[in-house]
Structures are given as structure tokens and as C-alpha cells.
C-alpha positions in Angstrom: -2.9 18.2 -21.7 -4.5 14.8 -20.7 -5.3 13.1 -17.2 -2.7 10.8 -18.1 -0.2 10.5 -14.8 3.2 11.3 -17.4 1.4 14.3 -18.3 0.3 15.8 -15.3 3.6 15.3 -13.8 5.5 17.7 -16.9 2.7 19.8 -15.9 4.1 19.7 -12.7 7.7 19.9 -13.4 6.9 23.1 -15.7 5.5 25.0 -12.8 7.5 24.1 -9.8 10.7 23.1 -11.0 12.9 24.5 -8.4 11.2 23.4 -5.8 12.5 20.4 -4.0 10.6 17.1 -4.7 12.4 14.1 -3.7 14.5 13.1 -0.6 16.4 9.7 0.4 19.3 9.4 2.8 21.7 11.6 1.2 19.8 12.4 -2.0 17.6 14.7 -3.4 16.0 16.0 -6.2 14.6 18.6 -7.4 11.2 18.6 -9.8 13.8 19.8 -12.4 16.1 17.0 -11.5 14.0 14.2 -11.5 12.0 15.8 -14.9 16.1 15.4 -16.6 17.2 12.1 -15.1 13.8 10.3 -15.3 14.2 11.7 -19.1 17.4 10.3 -19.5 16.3 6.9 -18.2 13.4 6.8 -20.6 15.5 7.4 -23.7 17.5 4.5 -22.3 14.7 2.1 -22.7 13.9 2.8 -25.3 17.0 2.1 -27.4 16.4 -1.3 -25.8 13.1 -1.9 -27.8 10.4 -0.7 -24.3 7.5 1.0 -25.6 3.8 0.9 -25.1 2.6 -1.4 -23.0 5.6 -3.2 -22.5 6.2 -4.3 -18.6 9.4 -3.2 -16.9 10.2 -4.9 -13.2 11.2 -2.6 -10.4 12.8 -4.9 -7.5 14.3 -3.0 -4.8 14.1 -1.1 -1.5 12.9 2.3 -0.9 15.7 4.7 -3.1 15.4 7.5 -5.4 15.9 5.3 -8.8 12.4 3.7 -7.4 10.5 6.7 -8.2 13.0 7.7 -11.1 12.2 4.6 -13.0 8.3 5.5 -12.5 8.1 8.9 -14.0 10.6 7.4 -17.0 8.5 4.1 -17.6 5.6 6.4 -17.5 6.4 8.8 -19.6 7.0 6.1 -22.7 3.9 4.4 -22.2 5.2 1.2 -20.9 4.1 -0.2 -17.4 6.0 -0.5 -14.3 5.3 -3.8 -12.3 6.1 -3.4 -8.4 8.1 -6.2 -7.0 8.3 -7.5 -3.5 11.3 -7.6 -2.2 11.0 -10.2 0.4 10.2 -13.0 -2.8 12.1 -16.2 -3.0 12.9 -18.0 -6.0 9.7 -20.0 -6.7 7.4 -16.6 -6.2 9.9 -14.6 -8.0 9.5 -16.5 -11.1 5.7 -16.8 -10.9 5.5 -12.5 -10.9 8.1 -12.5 -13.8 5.9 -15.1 -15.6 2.9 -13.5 -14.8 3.5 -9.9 -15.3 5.5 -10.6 -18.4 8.6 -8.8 -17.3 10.5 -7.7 -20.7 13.2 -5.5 -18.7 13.8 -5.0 -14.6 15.2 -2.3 -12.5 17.2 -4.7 -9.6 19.4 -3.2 -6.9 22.5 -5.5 -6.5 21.8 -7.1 -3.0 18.9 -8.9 -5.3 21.0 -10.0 -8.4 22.4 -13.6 -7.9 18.9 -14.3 -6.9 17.0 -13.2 -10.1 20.3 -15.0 -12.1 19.3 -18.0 -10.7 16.1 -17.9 -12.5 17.8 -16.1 -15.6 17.5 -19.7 -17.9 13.3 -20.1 -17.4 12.8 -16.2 -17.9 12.5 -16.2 -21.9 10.6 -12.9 -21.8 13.1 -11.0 -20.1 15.7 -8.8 -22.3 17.1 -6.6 -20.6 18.7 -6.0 -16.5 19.4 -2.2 -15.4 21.4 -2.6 -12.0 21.5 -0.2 -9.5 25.0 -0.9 -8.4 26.1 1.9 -5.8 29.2 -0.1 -4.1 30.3 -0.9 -7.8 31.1 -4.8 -7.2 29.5 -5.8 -10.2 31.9 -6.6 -13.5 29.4 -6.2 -16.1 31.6 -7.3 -19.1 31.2 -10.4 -16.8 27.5 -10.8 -16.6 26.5 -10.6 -20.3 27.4 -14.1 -21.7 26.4 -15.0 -25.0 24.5 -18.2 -23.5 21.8 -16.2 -21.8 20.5 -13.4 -24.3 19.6 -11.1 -21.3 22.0 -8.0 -21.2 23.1 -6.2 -18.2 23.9 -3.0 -17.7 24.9 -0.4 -14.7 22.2 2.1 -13.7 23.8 5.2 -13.8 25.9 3.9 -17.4 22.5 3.5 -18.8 21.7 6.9 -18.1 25.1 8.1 -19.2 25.1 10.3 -22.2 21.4 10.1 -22.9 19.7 13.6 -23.5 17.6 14.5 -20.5 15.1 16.0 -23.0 11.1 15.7 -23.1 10.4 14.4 -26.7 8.1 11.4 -26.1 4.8 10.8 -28.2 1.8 11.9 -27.4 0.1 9.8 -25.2 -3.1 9.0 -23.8 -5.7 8.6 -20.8 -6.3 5.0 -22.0 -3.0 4.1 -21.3 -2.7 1.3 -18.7 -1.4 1.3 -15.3 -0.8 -1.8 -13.2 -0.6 -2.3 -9.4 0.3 -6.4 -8.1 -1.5 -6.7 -4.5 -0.8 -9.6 -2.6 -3.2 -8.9 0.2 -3.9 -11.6 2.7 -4.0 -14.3 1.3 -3.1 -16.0 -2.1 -0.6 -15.0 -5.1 -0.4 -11.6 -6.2 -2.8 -9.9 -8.7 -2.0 -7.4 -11.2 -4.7 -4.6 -10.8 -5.3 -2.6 -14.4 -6.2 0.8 -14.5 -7.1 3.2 -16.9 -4.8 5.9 -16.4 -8.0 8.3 -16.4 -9.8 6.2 -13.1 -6.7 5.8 -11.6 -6.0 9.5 -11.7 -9.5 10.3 -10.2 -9.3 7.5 -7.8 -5.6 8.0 -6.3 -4.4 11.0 -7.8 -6.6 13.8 -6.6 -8.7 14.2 -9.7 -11.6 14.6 -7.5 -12.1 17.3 -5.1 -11.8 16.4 -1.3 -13.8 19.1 -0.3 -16.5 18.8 -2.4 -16.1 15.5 -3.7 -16.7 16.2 -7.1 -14.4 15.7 -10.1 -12.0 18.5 -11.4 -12.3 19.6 -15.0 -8.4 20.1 -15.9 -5.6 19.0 -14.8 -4.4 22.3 -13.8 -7.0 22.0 -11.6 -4.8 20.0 -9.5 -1.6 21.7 -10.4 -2.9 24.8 -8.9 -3.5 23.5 -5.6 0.5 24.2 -4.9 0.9 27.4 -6.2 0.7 29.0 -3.0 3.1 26.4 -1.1 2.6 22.5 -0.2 3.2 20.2 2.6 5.8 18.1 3.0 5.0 14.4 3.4 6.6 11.6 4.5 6.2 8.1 3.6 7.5 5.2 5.5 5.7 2.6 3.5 7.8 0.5 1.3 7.4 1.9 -2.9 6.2 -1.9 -3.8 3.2 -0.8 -1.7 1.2 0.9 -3.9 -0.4 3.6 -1.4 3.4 4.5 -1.1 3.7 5.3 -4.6 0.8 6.9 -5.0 2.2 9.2 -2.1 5.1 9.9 -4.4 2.9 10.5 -7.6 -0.2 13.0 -6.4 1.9 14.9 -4.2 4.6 15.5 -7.0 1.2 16.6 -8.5 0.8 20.0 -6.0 4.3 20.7 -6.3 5.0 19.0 -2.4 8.4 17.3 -0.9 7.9 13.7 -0.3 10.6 12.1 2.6 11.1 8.7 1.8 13.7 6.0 3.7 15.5 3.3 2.5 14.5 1.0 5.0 11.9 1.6 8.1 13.1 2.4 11.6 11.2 4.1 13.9 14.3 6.2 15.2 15.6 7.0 12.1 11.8 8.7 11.5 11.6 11.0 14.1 14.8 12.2 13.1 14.1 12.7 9.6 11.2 13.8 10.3 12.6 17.1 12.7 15.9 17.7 9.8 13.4 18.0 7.1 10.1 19.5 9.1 7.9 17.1 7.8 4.2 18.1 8.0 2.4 14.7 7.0 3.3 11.1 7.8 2.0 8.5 5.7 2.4 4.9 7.8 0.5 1.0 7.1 -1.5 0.8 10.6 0.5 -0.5 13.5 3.1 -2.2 12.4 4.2 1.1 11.7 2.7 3.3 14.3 3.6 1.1 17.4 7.6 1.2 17.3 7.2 5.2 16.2 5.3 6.0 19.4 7.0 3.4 21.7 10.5 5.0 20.4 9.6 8.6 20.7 8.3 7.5 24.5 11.7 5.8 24.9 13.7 8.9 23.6 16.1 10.6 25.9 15.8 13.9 24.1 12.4 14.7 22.5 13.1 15.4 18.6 11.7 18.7 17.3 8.4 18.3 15.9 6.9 21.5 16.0 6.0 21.2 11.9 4.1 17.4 12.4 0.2 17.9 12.3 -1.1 15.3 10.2 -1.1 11.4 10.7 -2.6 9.3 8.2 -2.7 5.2 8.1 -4.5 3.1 5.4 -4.3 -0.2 4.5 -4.1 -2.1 8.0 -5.5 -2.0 10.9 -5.1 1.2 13.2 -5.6 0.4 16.4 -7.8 2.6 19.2 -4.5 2.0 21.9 -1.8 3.4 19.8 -3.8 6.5 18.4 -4.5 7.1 21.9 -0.4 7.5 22.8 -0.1 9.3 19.8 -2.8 11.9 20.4 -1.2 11.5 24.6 1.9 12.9 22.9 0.7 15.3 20.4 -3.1 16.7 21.2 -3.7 18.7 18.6 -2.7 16.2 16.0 -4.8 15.1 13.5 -5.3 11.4 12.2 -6.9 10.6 9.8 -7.4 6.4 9.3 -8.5 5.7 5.5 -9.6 2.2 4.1 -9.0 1.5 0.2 -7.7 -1.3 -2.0 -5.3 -1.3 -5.2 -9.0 -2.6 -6.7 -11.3 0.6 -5.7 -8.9 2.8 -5.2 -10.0 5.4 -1.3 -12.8 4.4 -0.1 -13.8 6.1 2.7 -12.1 8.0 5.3 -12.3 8.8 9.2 -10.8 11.6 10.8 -10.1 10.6 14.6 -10.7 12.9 17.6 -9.1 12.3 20.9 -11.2 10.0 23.0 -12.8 8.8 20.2 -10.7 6.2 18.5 -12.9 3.6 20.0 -13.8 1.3 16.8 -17.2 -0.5 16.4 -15.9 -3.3 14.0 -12.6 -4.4 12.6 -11.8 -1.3 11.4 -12.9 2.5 11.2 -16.1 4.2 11.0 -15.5 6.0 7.8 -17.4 8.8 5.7 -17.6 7.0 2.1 -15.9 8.9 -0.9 -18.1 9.4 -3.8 -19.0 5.7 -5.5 -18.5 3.9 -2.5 -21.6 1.2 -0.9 -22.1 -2.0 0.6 -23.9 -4.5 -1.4 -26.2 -7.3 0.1 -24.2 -10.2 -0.6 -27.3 -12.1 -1.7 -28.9 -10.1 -4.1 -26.5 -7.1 -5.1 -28.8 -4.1 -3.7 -27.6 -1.5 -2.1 -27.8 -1.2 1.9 -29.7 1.5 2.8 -28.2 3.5 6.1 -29.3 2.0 9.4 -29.6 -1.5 7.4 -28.6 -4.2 10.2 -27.1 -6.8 6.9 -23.5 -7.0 7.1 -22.8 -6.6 2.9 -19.3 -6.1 0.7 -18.4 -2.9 0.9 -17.8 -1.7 -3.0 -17.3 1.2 -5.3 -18.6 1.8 -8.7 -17.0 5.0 -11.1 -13.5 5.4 -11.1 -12.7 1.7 -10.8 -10.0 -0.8 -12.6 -10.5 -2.9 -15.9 -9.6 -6.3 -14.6 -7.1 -8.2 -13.4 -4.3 -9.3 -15.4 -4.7 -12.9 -17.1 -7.1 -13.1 -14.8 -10.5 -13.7 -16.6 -12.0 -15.7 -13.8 -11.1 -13.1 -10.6 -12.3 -10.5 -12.7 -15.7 -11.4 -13.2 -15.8 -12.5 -9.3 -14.4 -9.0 -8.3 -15.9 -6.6 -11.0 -19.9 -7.1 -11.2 -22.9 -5.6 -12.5 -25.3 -5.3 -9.2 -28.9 -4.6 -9.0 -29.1 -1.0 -10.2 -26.9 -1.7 -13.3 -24.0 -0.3 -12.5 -20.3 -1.8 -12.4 -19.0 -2.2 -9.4 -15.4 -3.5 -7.7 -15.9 -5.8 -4.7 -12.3 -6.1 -3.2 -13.5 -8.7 -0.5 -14.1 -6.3 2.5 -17.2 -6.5 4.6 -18.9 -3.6 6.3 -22.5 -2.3 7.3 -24.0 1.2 6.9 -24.9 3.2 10.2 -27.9 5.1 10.4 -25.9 8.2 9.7 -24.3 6.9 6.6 -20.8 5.7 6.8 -19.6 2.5 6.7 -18.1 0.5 9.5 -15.4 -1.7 8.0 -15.3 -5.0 9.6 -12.8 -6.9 7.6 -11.9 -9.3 4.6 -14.5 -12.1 3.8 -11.7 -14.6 2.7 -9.9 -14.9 6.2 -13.9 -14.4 8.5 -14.4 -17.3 10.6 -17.7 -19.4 10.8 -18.4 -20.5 14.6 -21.4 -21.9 15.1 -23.0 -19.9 12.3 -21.7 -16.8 13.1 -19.6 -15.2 11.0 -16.0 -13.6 13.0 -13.7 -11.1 11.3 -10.3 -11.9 12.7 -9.6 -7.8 12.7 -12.4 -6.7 15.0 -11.0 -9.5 17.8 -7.1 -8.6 16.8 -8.4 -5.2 17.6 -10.0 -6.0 20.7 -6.4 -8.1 21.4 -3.8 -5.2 21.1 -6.2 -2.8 23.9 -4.8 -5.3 26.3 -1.4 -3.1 27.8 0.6 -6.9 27.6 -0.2 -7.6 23.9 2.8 -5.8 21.3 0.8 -8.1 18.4 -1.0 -10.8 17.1 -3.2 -12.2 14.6 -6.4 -14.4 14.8 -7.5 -17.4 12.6 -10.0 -20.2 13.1 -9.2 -23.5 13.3 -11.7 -26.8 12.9 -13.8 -27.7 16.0 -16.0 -30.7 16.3 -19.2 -28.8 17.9 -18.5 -25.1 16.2 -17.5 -25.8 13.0 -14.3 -23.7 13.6 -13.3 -22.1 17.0 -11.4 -18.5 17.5 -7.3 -19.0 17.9 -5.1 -16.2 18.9 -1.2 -16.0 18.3 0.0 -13.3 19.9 3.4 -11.5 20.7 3.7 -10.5 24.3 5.2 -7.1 25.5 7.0 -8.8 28.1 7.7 -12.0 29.7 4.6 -11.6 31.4 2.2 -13.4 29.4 -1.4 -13.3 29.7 -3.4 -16.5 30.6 -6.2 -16.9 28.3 -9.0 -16.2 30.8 -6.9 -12.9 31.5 -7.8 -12.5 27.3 -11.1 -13.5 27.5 -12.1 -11.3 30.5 -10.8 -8.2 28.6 -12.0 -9.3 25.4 -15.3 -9.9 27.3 -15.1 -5.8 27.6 -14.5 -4.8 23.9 -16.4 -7.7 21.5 -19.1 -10.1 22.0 -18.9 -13.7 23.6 -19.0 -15.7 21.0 -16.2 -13.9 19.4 -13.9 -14.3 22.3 -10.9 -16.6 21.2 -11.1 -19.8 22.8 -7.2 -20.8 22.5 -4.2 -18.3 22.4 -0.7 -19.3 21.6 2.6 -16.9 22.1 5.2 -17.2 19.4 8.5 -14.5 19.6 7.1 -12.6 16.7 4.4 -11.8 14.4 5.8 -11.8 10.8 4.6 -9.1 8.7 4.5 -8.3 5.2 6.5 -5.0 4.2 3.5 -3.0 3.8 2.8 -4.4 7.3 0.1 -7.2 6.2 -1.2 -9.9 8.3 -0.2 -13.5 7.6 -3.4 -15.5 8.1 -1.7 -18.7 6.7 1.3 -18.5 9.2 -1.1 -18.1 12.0 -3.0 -20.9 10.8 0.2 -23.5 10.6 1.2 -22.0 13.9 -2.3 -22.9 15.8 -2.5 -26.2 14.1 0.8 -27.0 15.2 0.2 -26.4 18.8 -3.4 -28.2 18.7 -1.8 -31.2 17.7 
């Protein structure tokens, strides 16, 4: 048995098969369930010619099929490629192209899109469809003039043997995550299955922060009972799949929904007694609290104990209503990238939530530094440099067809060791961790000094009128570039900007204070609840002019 993620799951399956795994809307599955139809699925595939290292789409919302398809794609050594959901035409083609999609998992709302693109797809082969109203003839779709074949999801699993007879396989075997970030076209992230295991799927200790030997070692951490955890993330998110995968790995239940509403969470979360909830910062957080504020009857919660966020920006406000509404809650805010992997975590005491930068204070996880940009030493703790924040160990192989981001992202620093640079900024306290301050390719340069938009977006959303907003710079004649806000108000009441300035004036130094701010009717988000930096720069520029 091998740290490779197919085999740890089978591990899993042959210990706590009857326990339940899986739950969205009106399905669920058990370990036993999945283990069959994920099985059946991968038998499917390959009658079609997938193998190893072929690349097999997934585009579609939150459903059970989502994680099916992992665990079968898995399990015959090909790759699954995470599709965003929200893509027109011209960035659906590019990830096709790029990720050299040979088959795709599509829900049906999605298909006359990707058909329109059918003609300049020449390395796609095969379309499974996940058709659950049944309006698709698919003696209709396959035409002999496009050599792509189509074929229903649940037909496709029809009559295959839900046995495990696969071929050995091994911890070399690659994974890929596509991360879109802030900025830019996505990137397809490669892992070794080995790092990726000790970097996402609990191959190292949390306690003691050391790697396991076996990966029974993990197993075993369920044998007594697990949590149940859900995960309001969308699956194209990879933090929300790797929710799915390492607690399938302990034998826990893992809530998922289709779609996110912040109703629809509190009451899954009292029907199923979830323990954990897994959200994206406050795109997330705010419209849970604000509804369970706003609820006329107060949902049963008596099972909720844990609240963890990673991947955007938490913010000191909102875990202050939460911790109003539940005191003995914990949070627990952790910062990572699909490049590194955790790195570092912060676990969040009432009247504490105050943050010093951009983002947490956190305790680094084993590997993790902050590199003077200059020179690629390490900062020491107390160092005043602002660095990159970085982790060397269990860390990706490149990026895919990607030569020239690779060697920009993966480096050899100072003390010889390979390191992955995702692009955030930090400094080390004297204690040790690492205040994150923000992504390098969005900071602002006024006057010399270097802004991250997150530490003033932070400083933004503590003011009790502002639901959201994001900060860019534009150019300015004297400054180089100046601080813009566009911001969503809570009300119709909306803040003048020396109303802004006088509380920013209380949270972040002066010259960080944003000089303009501009009130739009909402703040677009990604899915994974992502800031658009580009939008807010159009936006701004429009309303200079």
C-alpha cells in the first residue's frame, strides 16, 4: 500500500465501508457505495481508451458524480482537470486546449456551450453527461461529422462491474489542480501524488508536525469515530476537494450543496449535525451570519464547533458576530495555495481577531518561510523586511506547459533548497509566525511605498456600512499610483470618503488610506469567492474619467 490518493482511499473503503461518506441534496453514499459506482465509472473509461496520465474534464456544480468521477479517474491513473463553471466560450476553449482534455464529465445546463466549441477541440473523444431531467436524445448528439461521442452518465455506468481490478499504481503518479487566482489565466499545478498527500492529505501529523510512516497511519485516525464536515466551497475549488479526499481518508461524512445559500446551510447543517464547516473567507461567512441573525427560529446547532476559512480574506468584523453568536466556537483561519499546499494556520480567540496585515497571523506548518526578495535568505523572526512567504518539502513539480512560470515560482534560494513562491508577501514576528499581507501581483506602489489592497479591504469591511469591496491603484501624477476603493454599501446610506478615511485612519496607516472610493450595486466574486482586481480597476478608471 502506497501514498498514492486511489490507494489510500481502498484503504479507506476496506475499513469503513458502512459508514456514511457522501451527502448532496437528496443523495448519499456510503464508503461502500461510492467504492462500487466510482468502480463502475472507471471501468467505463476505460473501454474508451483513458489511462495513465490521460486528462478527463469535470465541468459542473457541486453533485455527487463530482467526487464520483475523482475517486474513478484516480483509481486508473489518469488526471482529473477542475473546470470553472462560470467560463464563457473563449476561456472554455483555452482550459480544453491547455489541459489537453481527451474526455469531460459535463452536467447538461453546460452542454450547448461546450458543443459550440466541439469543431476546434481535436483532442477531445469522448462526453459523459450528467443528464438528470433526461432532455438529452443522445442517438441525436453523436454525428458522424464530429468524432466526439456522447453518452448518458448513469448509461455509462450501466452494466459495468463495480469491481477493484486496476493496476498497480504508484506515488509518482501525477495530480493536477488549475488555479485562477487573482489575476491572469489559470495554471495547472502538478503534483506528485506523494507531496500532495503530505501537503493536503494529512500525511503529516498536526500535532506534531512530522510526517506519518504508513498510510494506515492516517486510516487509523477514524477508527474510533470522525467528524462530520461540511463544505460550502464549490468542488472546482481545490481546498473543497481536498475536503472531500482527506476526510474520506479518516472514515468522516463530508456535507456538500449543489449550489451555496446561506439559508439552505444552516439548515443542512442542523438535519445532518455537522461538526465542521469549511467556507472561502467572507464571501461566504458574511450572508451565513447575517442570515442566521435574520432567522425567525434559531436552527439547532448544538453539534457545530469548528469554523475554518482559507483561501480569502477573513475578516476581524464577521468572526466577531460569529464568535457573538456562538462563544465557544472555534475558528481556525488557514492561508495556503494549490502551489505549497497549508501553510500556516491561526486559531482565533474571541477578542482577538484583530489582524496586523492583510491577512492572519499564522503559526507556519513545517517547510514554510519568507524569503528576502532580494537575495533569497531566509527572514529571521523579528526581521522588519517584508519577504515572499514560501515553502520548501512537499511542494509541486511545475506548472503545466508552463516552463517559464515554473522557474519564476519554483526556485533554488540561498541555502539550496527548492522552494515554491506562490506570490504572497508576509514578515516574520519576533515570536515566529508569519503575518500574511497579501499578493505581490495586485500591491500598489504610492509614492514608494508598497500597499496590499487586502490589509486596506480589511480595514474597509470594519466599517458597520461596508457589506464589500475591493481596492486597486490607479495612476496618479505626483504618487505614481493612488489607493481606489469600490465598495458595496449595506444600505442606502453611503459613506462619504472622509467618513472612510477617518475610520481607516483608526485601523491602517495614512498613506494607505484610499484617496477615492466609488459604490457600484455589487462586488462580483469568483465561486471560490476570489477578488476581481481587474474589474475594480476598469470600474475606478471609469469613474476617474
Amino acid at each position: 500500500m502506497s501514498f498514492n490518493i486511489a490507494d489510500v482511499f481502498e484503504l479507506a473503503v476496506d475499513h469503513y465501508a458502512e459508514r456514511e461518506y457522501l451527502v448532496c441534496g437528496q443523495q448519499r453514499r456510503t464508503y461502500a457505495e461510492m467504492e462500487g459506482r466510482a468502480n463502475q465509472l472507471a471501468h467505463h473509461l476505460q473501454q474508451q481508451g483513458i489511462g495513465p496520465g490521460d486528462h478527463v474534464g469535470i465541468y459542473a456544480m457541486n453533485c455527487i458524480e463530482w467526487v464520483e468521477s475523482i475517486w474513478a479517474i484516480l483509481k486508473i491513473r489518469a488526471l482529473y482537470i477542475n473546470i470553472n463553471y462560470r467560463y464563457v466560450a473563449d476561456e472554455l476553449a483555452y482550459i480544453f486546449d491547455n489541459a489537453d482534455l481527451k474526455a469531460v464529465l459535463i452536467q447538461s445546463q453546460y452542454l450547448s456551450l461546450l458543443q459550440q466549441l466541439t469543431t476546434s477541440l481535436p483532442v477531445l473523444e469522448h462526453v459523459l453527461v450528467i443528464d438528470n431531467e433526461g432532455q438529452y436524445n443522445f442517438s441525436e448528439l453523436n454525428s458522424p461529422l464530429v468524432p466526439i461521442t456522447y453518452i448518458e452518465y448513469e448509461l455509462a455506468l450501466a452494466g459495468q462491474s463495480p469491481q477493484r481490478d486496476f493496476p498497480i499504481r504508484s506515488v509518482d503518479d501525477h495530480y493536477i489542480v488549475y488555479t485562477g487566482g487573482t489575476t491572469g489565466m489559470p495554471k495547472g499545478v502538478v503534483w506528485r501524488h506523494r507531496e500532495v498527500m503530505f501537503a493536503l492529505g494529512g500525511g503529516i501529523d498536526q500535532l506534531t508536525q512530522q510526517p506519518v510512516e504508513h498510510p494506515q497511519d492516517i486510516i487509523d485516525r477514524g477508527k474510533d469515530g470522525s467528524m462530520t464536515v461540511m463544505s460550502i466551497a464549490p468542488l472546482m475549488h481545490g481546498a473543497a476537494q481536498w475536503s472531500c479526499i482527506s476526510r474520506a481518508f479518516e472514515g468522516g461524512k463530508v456535507v456538500i450543496m449543489p449550489q451555496f445559500s446561506a439559508q439552505e446551510t444552516w439548515l443542512l447543517m442542523a438535519r445532518e449535525q455537522v461538526n465542521s464547516l469549511f467556507i472561502v473567507g467572507d464571501a461566504m461567512a458574511r450572508p451565513i451570519i447575517e442570515d442566521y441573525l435574520a432567522a425567525a427560529e434559531i436552527p439547532n446547532t448544538a453539534s457545530f464547533f469548528l469554523l475554518a476559512s482559507s483561501g480569502a480574506v477573513f475578516s476581524a468584523s464577521i468572526k466577531d458576530q460569529f464568535f457573538a453568536c456562538f462563544p465557544k466556537l472555534m475558528i481556525v483561519d488557514s492561508i495556503g495555495a494549490s502551489e505549497v499546499g497549508g501553510q500556516g494556520v491561526a486559531i482565533i480567540e474571541p477578542g482577538k481577531t484583530a489582524m496586523a496585515g492583510g491577512g492572519p497571523t499564522v503559526t507556519p506548518l513545517t517547510g514554510t518561510v519568507v524569503l528576502d526578495e532580494e537575495d533569497l535568505t531566509v527572514l529571521p523572526a523579528g526581521s522588519k523586511k517584508i519577504g515572499k512567504v514560501a515553502r520548501r518539502g512537499y511542494i509541486p513539480v511545475e506548472y503545466y506547459k508552463d516552463p517559464i512560470k515554473t522557474a519564476a515560482t519554483f526556485v533554488i534560494a540561498a541555502d539550496g533548497q527548492r522552494y515554491a513562491l506562490p506570490g504572497d508577501y508576509g514578515k516574520v514576528e519576533q515570536d515566529g509566525r508569519i503575518t500574511m499581507l497579501g499578493r505581490g501581483s495586485v500591491s500598489i506602489n504610492s509614492g514608494g511605498e508598497k500597499i496590499f489592497p487586502e490589509e486596506v479591504e480589511a480595514a474597509l469591511k470594519a466599517h458597520a456600512e461596508i457589506f464589500d469591496c475591493v481596492v486597486c491603484g490607479v495612476p496618479d501624477e505626483k504618487w505614481g499610483s493612488r489607493v481606489v476603493a469600490v465598495a458595496q454599501s449595506r444600505t442606502s446610506l453611503m459613506p462619504t470618503l472622509d467618513d472612510i478615511q477617518r475610520h481607516c485612519r483608526t485601523k491602517i496607516a495614512a498613506y494607505k488610506i484610499p484617496r477615492q472610493i466609488h459604490y457600484v450595486d455589487s462586488i462580483p466574486r469568483s465561486p471560490a469567492g476570489k477578488p476581481n482586481y481587474q474589474w475594480a480597476l476598469r470600474v475606478a478608471q471609469e469613474k476617474n474619467k
